[in-house]
C-alpha positions as CSV (number, residue, x, y, z in Angstrom):
1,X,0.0,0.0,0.0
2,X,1.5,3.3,-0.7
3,X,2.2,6.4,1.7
4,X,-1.1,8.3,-0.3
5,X,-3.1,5.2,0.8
6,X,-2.2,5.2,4.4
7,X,-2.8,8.8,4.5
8,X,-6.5,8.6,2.7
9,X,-7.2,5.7,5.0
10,X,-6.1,8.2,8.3
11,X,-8.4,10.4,6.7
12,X,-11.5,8.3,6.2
13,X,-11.2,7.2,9.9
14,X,-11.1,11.0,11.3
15,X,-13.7,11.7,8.9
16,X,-16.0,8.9,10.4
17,X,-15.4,9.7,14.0
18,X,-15.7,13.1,13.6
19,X,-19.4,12.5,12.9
20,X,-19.8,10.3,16.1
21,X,-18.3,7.8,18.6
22,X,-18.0,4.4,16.7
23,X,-17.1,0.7,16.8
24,X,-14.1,-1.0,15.1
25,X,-16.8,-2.8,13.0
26,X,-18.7,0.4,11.5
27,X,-15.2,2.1,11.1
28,X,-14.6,-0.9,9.0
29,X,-18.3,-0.7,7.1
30,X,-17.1,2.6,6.7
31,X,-14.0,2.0,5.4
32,X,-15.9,-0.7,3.1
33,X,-18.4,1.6,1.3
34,X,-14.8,4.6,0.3
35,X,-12.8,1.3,-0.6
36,X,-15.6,0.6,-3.3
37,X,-15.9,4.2,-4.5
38,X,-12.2,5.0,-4.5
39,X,-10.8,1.3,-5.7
40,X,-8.8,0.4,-3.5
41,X,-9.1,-1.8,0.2
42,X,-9.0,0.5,3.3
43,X,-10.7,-2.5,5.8
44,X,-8.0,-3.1,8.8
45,X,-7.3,-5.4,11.4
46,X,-7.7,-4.1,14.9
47,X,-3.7,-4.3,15.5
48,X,-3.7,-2.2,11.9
49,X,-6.5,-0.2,13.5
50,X,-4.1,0.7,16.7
51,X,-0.9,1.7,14.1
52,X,-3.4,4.0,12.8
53,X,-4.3,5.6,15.7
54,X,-0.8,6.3,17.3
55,X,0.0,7.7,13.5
56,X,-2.8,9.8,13.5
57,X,-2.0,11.2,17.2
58,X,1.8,12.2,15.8
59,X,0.6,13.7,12.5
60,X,-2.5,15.6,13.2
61,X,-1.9,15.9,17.5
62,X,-5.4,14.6,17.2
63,X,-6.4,11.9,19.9
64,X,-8.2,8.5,19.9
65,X,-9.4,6.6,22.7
66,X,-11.6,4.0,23.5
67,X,-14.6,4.3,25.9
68,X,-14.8,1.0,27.6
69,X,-18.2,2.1,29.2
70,X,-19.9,2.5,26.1
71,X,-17.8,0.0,23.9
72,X,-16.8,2.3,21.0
73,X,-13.9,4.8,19.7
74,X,-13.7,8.7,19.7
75,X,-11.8,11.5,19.7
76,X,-10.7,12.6,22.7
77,X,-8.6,15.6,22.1
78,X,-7.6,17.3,18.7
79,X,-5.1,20.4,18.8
80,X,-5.5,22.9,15.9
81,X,-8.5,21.7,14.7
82,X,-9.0,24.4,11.9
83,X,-5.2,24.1,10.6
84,X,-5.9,19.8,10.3
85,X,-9.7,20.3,8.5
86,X,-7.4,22.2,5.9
87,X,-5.4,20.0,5.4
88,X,-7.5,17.2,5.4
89,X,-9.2,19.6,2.7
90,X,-6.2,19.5,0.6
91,X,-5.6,16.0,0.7
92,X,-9.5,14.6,-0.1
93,X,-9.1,17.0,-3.1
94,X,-5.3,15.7,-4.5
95,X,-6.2,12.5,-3.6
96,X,-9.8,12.6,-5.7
97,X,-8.4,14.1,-8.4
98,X,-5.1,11.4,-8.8
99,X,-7.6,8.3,-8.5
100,X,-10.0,9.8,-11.7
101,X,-8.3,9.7,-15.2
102,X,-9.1,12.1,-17.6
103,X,-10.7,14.8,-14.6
104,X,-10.6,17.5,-17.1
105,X,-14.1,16.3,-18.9
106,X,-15.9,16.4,-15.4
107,X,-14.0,18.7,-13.7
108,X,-14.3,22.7,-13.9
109,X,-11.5,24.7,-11.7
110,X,-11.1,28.3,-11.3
111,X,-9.5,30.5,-13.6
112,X,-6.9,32.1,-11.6
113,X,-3.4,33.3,-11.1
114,X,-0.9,32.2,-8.8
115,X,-1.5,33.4,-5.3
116,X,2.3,33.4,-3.5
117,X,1.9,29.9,-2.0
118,X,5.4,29.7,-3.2
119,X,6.3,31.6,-0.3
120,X,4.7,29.7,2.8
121,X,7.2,27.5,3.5
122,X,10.3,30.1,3.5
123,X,7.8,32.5,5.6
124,X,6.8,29.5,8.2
125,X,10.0,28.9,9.3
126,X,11.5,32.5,9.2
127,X,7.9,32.9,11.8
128,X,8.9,30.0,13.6
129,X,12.4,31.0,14.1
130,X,11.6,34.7,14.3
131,X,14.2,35.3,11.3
132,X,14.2,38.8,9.3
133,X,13.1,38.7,6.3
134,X,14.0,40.9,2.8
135,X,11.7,41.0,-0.3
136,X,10.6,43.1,-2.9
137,X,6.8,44.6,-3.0
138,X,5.1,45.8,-6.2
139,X,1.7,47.7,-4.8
140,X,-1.6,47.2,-7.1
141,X,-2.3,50.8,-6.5
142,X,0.8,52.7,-8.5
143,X,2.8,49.9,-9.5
144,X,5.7,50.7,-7.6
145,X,8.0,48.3,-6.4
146,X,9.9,49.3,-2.9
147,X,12.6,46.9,-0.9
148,X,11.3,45.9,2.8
149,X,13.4,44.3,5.5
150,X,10.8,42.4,7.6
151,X,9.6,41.1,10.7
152,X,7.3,38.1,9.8
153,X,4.6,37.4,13.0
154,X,1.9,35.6,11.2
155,X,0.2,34.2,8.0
156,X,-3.7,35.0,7.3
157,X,-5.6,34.1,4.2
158,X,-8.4,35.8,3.0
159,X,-10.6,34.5,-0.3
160,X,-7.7,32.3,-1.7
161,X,-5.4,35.7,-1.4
162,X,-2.4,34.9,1.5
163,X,-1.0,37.5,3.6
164,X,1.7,38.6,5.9
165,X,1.3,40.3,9.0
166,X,4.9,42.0,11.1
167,X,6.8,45.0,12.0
168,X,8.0,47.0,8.7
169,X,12.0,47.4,10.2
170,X,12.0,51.2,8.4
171,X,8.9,52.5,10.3
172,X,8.7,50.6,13.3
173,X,5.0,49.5,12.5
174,X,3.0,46.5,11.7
175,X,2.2,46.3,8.2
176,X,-0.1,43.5,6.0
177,X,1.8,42.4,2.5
178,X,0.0,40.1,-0.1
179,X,2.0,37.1,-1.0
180,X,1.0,37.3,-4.6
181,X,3.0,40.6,-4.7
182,X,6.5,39.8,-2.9
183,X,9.3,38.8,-4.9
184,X,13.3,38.2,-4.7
185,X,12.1,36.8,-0.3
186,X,15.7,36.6,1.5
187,X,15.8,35.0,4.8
188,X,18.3,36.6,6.7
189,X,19.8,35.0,10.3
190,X,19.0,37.9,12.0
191,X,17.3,37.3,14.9
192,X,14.4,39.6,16.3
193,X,12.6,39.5,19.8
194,X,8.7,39.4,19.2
195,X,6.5,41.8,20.8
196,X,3.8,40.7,22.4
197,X,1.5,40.1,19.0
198,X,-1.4,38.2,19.0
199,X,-2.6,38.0,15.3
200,X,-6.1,35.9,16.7
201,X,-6.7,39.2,18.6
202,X,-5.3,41.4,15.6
203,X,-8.3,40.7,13.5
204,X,-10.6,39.3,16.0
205,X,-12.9,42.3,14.3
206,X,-11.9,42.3,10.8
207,X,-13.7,41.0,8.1
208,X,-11.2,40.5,6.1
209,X,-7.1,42.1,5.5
210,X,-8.2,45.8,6.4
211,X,-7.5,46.6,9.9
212,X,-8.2,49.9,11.0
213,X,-4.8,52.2,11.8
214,X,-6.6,55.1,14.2
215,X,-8.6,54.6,17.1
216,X,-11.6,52.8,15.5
217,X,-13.8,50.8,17.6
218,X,-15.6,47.8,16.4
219,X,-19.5,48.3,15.9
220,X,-22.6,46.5,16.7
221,X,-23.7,45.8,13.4
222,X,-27.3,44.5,12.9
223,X,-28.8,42.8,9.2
224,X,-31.8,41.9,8.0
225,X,-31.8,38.7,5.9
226,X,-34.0,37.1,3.5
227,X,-34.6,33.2,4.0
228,X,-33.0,31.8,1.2
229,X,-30.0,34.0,1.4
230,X,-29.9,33.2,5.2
231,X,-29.2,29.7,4.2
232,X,-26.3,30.3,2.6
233,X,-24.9,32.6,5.4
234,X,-26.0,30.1,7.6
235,X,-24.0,27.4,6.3
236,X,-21.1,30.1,5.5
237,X,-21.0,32.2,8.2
238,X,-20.0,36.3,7.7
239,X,-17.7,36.1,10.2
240,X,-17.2,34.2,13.8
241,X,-19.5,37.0,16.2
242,X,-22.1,36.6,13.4
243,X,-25.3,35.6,16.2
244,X,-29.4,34.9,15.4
245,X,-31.0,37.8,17.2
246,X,-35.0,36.6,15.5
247,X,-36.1,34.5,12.5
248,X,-39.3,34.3,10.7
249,X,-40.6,32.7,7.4
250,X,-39.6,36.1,5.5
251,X,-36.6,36.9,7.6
252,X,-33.9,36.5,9.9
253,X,-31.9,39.0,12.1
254,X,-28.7,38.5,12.8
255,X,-25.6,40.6,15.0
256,X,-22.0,40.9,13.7
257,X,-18.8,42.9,15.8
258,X,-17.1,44.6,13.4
259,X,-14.7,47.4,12.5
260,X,-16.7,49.3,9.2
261,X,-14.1,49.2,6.6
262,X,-14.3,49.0,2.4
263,X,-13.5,44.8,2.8
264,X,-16.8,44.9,5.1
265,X,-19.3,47.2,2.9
266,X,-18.4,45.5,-0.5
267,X,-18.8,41.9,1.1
268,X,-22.4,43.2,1.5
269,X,-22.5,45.1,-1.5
270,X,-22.5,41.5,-3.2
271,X,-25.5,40.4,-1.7
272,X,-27.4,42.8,-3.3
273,X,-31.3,43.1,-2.1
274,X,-31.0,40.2,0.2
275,X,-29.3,41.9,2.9
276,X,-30.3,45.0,4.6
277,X,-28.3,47.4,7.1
278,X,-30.7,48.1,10.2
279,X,-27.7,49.9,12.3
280,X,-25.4,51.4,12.5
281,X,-26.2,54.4,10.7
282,X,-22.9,55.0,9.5
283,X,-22.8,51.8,7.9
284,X,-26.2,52.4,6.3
285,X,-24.9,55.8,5.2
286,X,-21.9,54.3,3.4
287,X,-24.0,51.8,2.1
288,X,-26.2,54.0,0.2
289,X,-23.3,56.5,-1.0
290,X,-21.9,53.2,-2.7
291,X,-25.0,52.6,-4.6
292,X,-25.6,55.9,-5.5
293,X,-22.5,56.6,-7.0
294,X,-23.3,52.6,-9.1
């Protein structure tokens, strides 16, 4: 069995316990019903089963025990949950897509460009290690290119796009760069001391990259939903403080805590008539000046 195997199998048996405690024999059932629509035999022996499990804990830090009260398997613990559903993400989708021949009769992808990827790895471990960093950055706004010696503190992605977040060495300030834009990325040995930077709390109000750089205070914001749109929301949230305040058959209120900035208003923008701004009434305000000038 190859390494892609093991690792689809590791997969299938987080996937199935994920949904709810289960026994060796409906993990297996489990297993059964991928191996037929995938081709190939994921089924395991209970010592197999117990490999799996201590692999599983050293890759993904996620946790498997058995409850001997109620005779079945769970998962216990599981640190950095949202970092492993990515890249369990990543993996369901190269590993579909290597098992079908000929995917590009059935298979529509995105027309897009490069997005810096390239760059994570360099940029993790210059994070990690707290190294300097040198690139070049070419602005969408006036084209201009400028050199940047950098303090690297965090990664954040935002709608396929991945950013940067550190201290700009020039100005003393923390600064957001777009991956897609950086060229010619040095890492240098020179050591810097962190502050204390929490990214989490950074853009704990941000939808989005903006972050605002005076004394802005995030806002109750308050939106009126039509049901069908509300599904999708629903199932997508806005952002994390998004909360039901009422819901009826023709609508549903809901709460977000925001900062008001141009990544917020045209997120709404794109939802057209199915979403109205009840408060605040700067929001509303900037809201209609953006339609008015359309």
């Amino acid at each position: 069995m190859s390494k892609r195997e093991y690792i689809a199998r590791y997969n299938l048996i987080i996937s199935r316990l994920r949904k709810s405690p289960a026994t060796l024999s409906e993990i297996n059932n489990y297993l059964e019903q991928q191996s037929e629509l995938q081709g190939y035999d994921f089924t395991i022996s209970n010592r197999t089963f117990q490999r799996d499990v201590a692999d599983i804990s050293s890759l993904y830090n996620i946790d498997i025990e058995y409850s001997f009260t109620n005779k079945h398997y769970l998962i216990a613990t599981e640190d950095k949950p949202d970092a492993n559903e990515r890249m369990l993400e990543a993996f369901n989708v190269f590993h579909a897509f290597n098992t079908a021949e000929g995917i590009s009769k059935y298979v529509i992808f995105e027309k897009r460009q490069p997005n810096g990827n390239e760059h994570l790895y360099g940029l993790l471990y210059a994070i990690k290690n707290q190294f300097q960093i040198k690139f070049i950055y070419k602005k969408f706004k006036d084209e201009l290119t400028t050199k940047r010696v950098f303090e690297p503190y965090a990664l954040k992605e935002v709608r396929n796009r991945w950013y940067i977040v550190g201290k700009d060495v020039d100005d003393d300030t923390i600064k957001i760069f777009g991956l897609d834009r950086i060229s010619n990325l040095e890492l240098s040995k020179r050591i810097f001391s962190k502050e204390q930077f929490d990214a989490q709390t950074f853009f704990e109000h941000c939808f989005g990259i903006i972050v605002p750089n005076d004394n802005s205070k995030p806002e109750d914001i308050i939106l009126l939903i039509r049901p069908l749109k509300w599904k999708f929301i629903q199932s997508l949230p806005l952002h994390e403080s998004q909360k039901v305040l009422s819901e009826n058959q023709n609508e549903v209120k809901i709460s977000l805590k925001l900062y008001i900035t141009q990544d917020l208003i045209m997120e709404l923008l794109s939802h057209g008539n199915q979403i109205k701004v009840l408060q605040p009434l700067s929001l509303k305000e900037e809201m209609k000046k953006a339609c008015f000038k359309m």
